[in-house]
N, C-alpha and C positions, 0 to 999 in steps of 0.2 A: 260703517261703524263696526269696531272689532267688540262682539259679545262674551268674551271669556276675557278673562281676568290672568296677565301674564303674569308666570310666576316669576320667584328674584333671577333666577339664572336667564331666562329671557328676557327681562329688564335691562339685565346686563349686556346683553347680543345686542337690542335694541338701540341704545345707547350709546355701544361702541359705532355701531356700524351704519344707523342712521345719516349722521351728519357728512360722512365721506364719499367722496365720488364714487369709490372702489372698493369693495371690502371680499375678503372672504372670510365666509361666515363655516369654521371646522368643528362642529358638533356633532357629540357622539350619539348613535341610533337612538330613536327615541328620546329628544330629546328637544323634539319638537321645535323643529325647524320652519317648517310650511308657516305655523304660527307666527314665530318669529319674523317671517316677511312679511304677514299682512301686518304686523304691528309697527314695520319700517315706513310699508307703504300708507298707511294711517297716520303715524310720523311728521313724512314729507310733504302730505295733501295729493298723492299724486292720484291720476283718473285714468292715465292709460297705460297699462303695464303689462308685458309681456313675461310670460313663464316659459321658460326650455327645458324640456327634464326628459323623463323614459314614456315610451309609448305607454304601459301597463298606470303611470300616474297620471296623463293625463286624462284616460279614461275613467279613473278610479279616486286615486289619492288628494289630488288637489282639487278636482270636484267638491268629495264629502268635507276636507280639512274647510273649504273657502265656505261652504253652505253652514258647519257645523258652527263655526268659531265669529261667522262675520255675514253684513249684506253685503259684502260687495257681489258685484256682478263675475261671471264668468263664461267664456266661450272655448269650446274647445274643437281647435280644428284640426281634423279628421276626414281622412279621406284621400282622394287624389289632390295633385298640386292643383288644378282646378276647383275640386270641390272647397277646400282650407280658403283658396281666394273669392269663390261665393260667399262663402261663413262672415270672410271679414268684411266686405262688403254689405250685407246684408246689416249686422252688428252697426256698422255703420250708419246706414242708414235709420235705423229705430233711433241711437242712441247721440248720433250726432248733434241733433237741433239740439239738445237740450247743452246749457250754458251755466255758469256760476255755481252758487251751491245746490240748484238741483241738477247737475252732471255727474252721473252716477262714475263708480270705480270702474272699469270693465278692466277683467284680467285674463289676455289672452295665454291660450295653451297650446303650445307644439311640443313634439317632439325631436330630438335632436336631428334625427333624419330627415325629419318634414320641411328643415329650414332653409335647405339648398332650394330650393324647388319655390319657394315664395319669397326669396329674402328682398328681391325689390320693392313688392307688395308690404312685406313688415319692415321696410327703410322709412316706405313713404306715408306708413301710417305714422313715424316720429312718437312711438313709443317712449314715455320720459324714463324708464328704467328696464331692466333686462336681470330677470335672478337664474341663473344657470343651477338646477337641481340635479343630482347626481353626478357632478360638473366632472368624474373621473371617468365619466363614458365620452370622453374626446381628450382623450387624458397622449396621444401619441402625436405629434409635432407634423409627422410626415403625411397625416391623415385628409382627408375632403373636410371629415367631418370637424377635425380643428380649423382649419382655413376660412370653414365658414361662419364659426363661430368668433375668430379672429376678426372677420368684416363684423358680423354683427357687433363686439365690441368698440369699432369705432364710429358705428352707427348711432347708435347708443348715449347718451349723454352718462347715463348713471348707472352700473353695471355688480352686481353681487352674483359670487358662488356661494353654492352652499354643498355639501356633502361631509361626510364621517371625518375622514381623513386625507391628503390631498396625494397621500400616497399608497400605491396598492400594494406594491410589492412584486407586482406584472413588469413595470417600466426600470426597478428597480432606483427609483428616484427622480427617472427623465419625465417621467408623466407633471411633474413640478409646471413645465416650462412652457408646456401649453393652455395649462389653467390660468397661470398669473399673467399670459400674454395676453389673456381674452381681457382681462379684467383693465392693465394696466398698460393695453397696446404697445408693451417694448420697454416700459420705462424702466424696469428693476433689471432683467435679464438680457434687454437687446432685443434687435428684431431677427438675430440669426439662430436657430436652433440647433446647427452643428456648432457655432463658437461658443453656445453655453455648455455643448457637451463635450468639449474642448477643455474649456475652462475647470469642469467641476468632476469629471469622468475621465476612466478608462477603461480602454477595452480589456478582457482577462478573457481568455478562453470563448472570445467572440460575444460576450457578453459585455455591456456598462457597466463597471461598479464603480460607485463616489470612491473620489480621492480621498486621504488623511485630512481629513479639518472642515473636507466641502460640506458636507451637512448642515453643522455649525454656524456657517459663515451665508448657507445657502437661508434658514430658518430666521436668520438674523436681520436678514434682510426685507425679507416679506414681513418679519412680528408688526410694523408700526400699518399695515392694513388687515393685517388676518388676526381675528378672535381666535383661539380654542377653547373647546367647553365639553371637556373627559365626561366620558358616561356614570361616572360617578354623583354628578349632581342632581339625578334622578337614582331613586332606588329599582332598582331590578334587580330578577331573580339570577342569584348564584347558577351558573355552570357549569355541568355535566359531559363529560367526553367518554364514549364508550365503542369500542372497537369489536367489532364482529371477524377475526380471521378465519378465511376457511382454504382449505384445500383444492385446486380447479378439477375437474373431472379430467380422464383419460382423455376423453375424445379434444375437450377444447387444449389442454398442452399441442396435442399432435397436431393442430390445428395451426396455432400460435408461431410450433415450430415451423412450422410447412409454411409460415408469412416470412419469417426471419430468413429461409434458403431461400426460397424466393427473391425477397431482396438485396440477400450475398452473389445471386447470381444476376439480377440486375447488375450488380455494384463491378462486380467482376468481366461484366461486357459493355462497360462504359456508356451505361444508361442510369447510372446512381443519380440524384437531386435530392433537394430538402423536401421535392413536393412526394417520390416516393418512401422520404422518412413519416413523412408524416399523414400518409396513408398506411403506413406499416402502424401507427401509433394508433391511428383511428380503429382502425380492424381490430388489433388486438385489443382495444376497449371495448367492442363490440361483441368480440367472445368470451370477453367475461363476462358480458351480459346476458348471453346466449342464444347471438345469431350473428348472421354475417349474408352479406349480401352476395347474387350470383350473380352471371355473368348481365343477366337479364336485369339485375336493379332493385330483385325480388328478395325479400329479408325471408331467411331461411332459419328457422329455430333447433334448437338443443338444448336440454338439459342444464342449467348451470346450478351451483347449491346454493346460490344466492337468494332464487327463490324461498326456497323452502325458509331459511333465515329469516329471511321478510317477516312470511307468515307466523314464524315463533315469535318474533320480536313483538308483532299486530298484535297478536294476542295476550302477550304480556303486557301491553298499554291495556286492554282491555276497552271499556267503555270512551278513555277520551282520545281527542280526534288528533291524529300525525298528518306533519307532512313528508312525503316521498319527493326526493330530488332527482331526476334524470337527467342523460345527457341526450339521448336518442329515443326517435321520437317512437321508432318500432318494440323501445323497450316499453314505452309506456302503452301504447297498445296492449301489448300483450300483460304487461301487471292491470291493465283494466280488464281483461277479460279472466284473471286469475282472482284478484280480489273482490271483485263480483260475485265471481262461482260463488265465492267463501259469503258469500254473502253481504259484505259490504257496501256503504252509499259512496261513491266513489267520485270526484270531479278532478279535470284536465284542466293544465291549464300550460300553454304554449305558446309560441310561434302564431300559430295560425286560428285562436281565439278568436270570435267575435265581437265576443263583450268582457274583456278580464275583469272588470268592476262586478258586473253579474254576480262573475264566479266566485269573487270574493268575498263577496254580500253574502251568498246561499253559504259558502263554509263557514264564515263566521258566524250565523246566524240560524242557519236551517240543525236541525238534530237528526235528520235522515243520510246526513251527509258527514264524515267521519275523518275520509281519507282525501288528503288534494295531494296528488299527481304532477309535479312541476317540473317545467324544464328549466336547467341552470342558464339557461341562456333567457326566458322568458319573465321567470318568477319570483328572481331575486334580489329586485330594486322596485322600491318605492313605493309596497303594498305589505298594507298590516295585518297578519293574519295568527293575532292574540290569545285566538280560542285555542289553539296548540302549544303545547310545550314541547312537544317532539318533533324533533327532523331529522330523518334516517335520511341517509347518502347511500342509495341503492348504486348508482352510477356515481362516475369519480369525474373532474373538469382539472386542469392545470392552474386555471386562474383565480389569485389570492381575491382579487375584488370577487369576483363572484361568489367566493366561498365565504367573505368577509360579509356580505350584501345576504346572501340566500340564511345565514345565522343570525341575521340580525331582525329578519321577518318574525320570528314568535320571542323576541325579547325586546319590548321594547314600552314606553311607557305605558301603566295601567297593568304590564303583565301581572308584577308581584301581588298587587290586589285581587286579579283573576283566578289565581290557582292558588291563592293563599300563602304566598312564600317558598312553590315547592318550585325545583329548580326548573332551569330549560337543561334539556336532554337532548343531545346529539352524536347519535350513531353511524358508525363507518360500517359497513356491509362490504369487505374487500378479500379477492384471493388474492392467496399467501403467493409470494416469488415472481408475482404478473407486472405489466407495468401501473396497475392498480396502486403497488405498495410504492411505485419510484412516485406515482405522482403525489401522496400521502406526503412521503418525503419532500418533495419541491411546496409545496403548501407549506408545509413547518417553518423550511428554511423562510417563503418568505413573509410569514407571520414574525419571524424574529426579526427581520428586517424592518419592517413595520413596527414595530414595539420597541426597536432601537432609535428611531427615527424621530419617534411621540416625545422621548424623555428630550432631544435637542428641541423640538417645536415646544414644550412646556417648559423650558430649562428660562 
């Protein structure tokens, strides 16, 4: 039984999306989604349903969301492929005997990686539904990770996405083709992922970009199963864009430059590839950060002014709590042993967490604790972290989801009541002329592509 009272715009989701086989469900941050499935799953009666989303929510988000809002039961597995197949076993056996109306909900929880690894075990559990959370993190056609989620959808009787938007701005539109094959097993687009990008694409400078009309025609097609529901039907705090340029020191240009001849002399003795472009790309993000690794594997530090930025910026928030965005993990190290010095309560959160829920808990909740430390690759999907209105970009990532995801973490429902109205703030920390500013630039671009895209999905 669901204990909160959905509001109209999730009456509406519900409504829509309940009675179809297939739906996907495109609502903007905060705007309370998780909700929205237990009220489908309420809906349809159903008792055994299976959640797929990010590692960080199963641990964290659809725990608290399914405890706060509802009884239903919840399992979440965790662990090796082994251990996830005990869990459900185990689950099983408590909750099996019981039948009729005292047969409890059980809602299991994987992650999308977890699912290669037990999918025959959750074939034969015959799960009556499957809601894909975050559904653009198997967002590329060519991937395991979509493959597997393609089986699981015909595994599957009853199948819902949910996530922001179905497009990131990464795929530049091809990530479309993998979400709605999960859902709709081939029916709208085919079961071949190069003839829809045939069909709706072309290549320009080694890159996909939609043809003249295919958007249109692509939007048009998916509207009679997909909702949209704009962030606008919740109030949230206005935004704030504030850019920090600064100048790199001596030492990291010569540095930077000394990557680039390096590479021209690769390139020059017929040992060029994309894999040493894009360790020339890595490194030079690394010294803007202000280290690089030796021959040994060993993160070697310098000076950058980014630091010191940091620290003026901290202190200008003053008393309320930010979050810091990283790409590397040796950067975050090191601003935990810098922001400490300064005196700070300072928590990590990455890769290699134990407990991301923990962590989340303690920052939203502990006042000893100020500053969360995140990596763009860990901390930017599917964890609410409301008590901040700031998110400095200490480090820079190329990819619009993640930068789309990692902003949407302290904006999202409940903020505007939390801090009174006052906006969310988000700060760039970037030297000037690095590939720091080209990636600034590739983010914009595909933020407009995505903001172009929204008006043919609502059109």
């Amino acid at each position: 039984m669901i204990r909160t009272p959905l509001r109209p715009h999730q009456i509406q989701i519900v409504d829509f999306a309940a009675p179809l086989e297939y739906a996907g469900i495109l609502a903007g941050y905060g705007v309370g989604k998780s909700l929205c499935a237990l009220g489908i799953i309420q809906r349809n009666g159903w008792k055994v349903v299976l959640v797929v989303t990010t590692k960080a929510a199963v641990q964290s988000t659809w725990p608290e969301q399914i405890s706060e809002h509802s009884n239903f039961l919840y399992v979440q597995l965790i662990g090796s492929s082994a251990d996830k197949i005990r869990i459900i076993r185990h689950a099983y056996e408590k909750y099996g005997a019981y039948t009729g109306s005292q047969k409890p909900v059980i809602i299991f929880l994987t992650n999308f990686d977890g699912v290669k690894g037990i999918f025959q075990v959750l074939s034969a559990m015959k799960p009556q539904v499957c809601f894909a959370d975050e559904s653009t993190k198997f967002r590329n056609g060519d991937t395991v990770r979509a493959k597997v989620m393609w089986a699981l959808g015909r595994a599957v009787p009853r199948r819902y996405l949910m996530t922001g938007f179905i497009v990131t701005g990464d795929g530049f539109g091809t990530e479309i083709y993998s979400q709605i094959k999960y859902l709709d097993r081939g029916a709208t687009f085919g079961n071949s992922y190069q003839q829809f990008l045939n069909e709706h694409f072309e290549k320009k400078r080694g890159k996909w970009k939609l043809k003249r009309g295919a958007a249109k025609k692509i939007f048009a097609k998916i509207k009679p199963f997909c909702i949209m529901m704009p962030d606008t039907v919740i109030k949230l705090p206005p935004k704030i864009y504030k850019k920090i340029e600064l100048e790199p020191y001596e030492h990291q240009t010569e540095i930077i430059e000394q990557l680039k001849a390096n590479m021209k002399a690769e390139f020059q003795q017929g040992r060029f590839s994309i894999a040493s472009v894009f360790a020339l790309y890595n490194k030079s993000l690394q010294v803007c950060d202000g280290f690089i690794f030796d021959r040994h594997g060993c993160a070697k530090f310098f000076d950058t002014p980014k630091d010191a930025a940091l620290i003026e910026q901290l202190e200008k928030i003053g008393d309320e709590k930010a979050l810091v965005w990283t790409t590397f993990i040796p950067t975050m190290q090191k601003l935990y042993k810098i922001l400490t010095h300064f005196g700070y309560g300072v928590l990590t959160l990455y890769g290699q967490t134990e407990d991301p829920g923990k962590v989340v808990r303690m920052f939203q909740h502990s006042t000893r604790h100020n500053i969360l430390l995140a990596s763009i690759f860990s901390g930017d999907a599917s964890i609410t972290l409301t008590e901040s209105r700031h998110s400095i970009y200490y480090s820079h990532w190329w990819s619009g989801d993640k930068r789309g995801n990692s902003e949407a973490r302290i904006r999202r429902m409940g903020s505007l009541e939390r801090h009174k109205g006052k906006p969310s703030i988000y700060t760039d920390i970037f030297l000037r002329g690095t590939i720091e500013e080209r990636v600034r630039g590739t983010l914009k671009s595909k933020s407009d592509l995505v903001t172009e895209l929204k008006k043919y999905a609502e059109a």
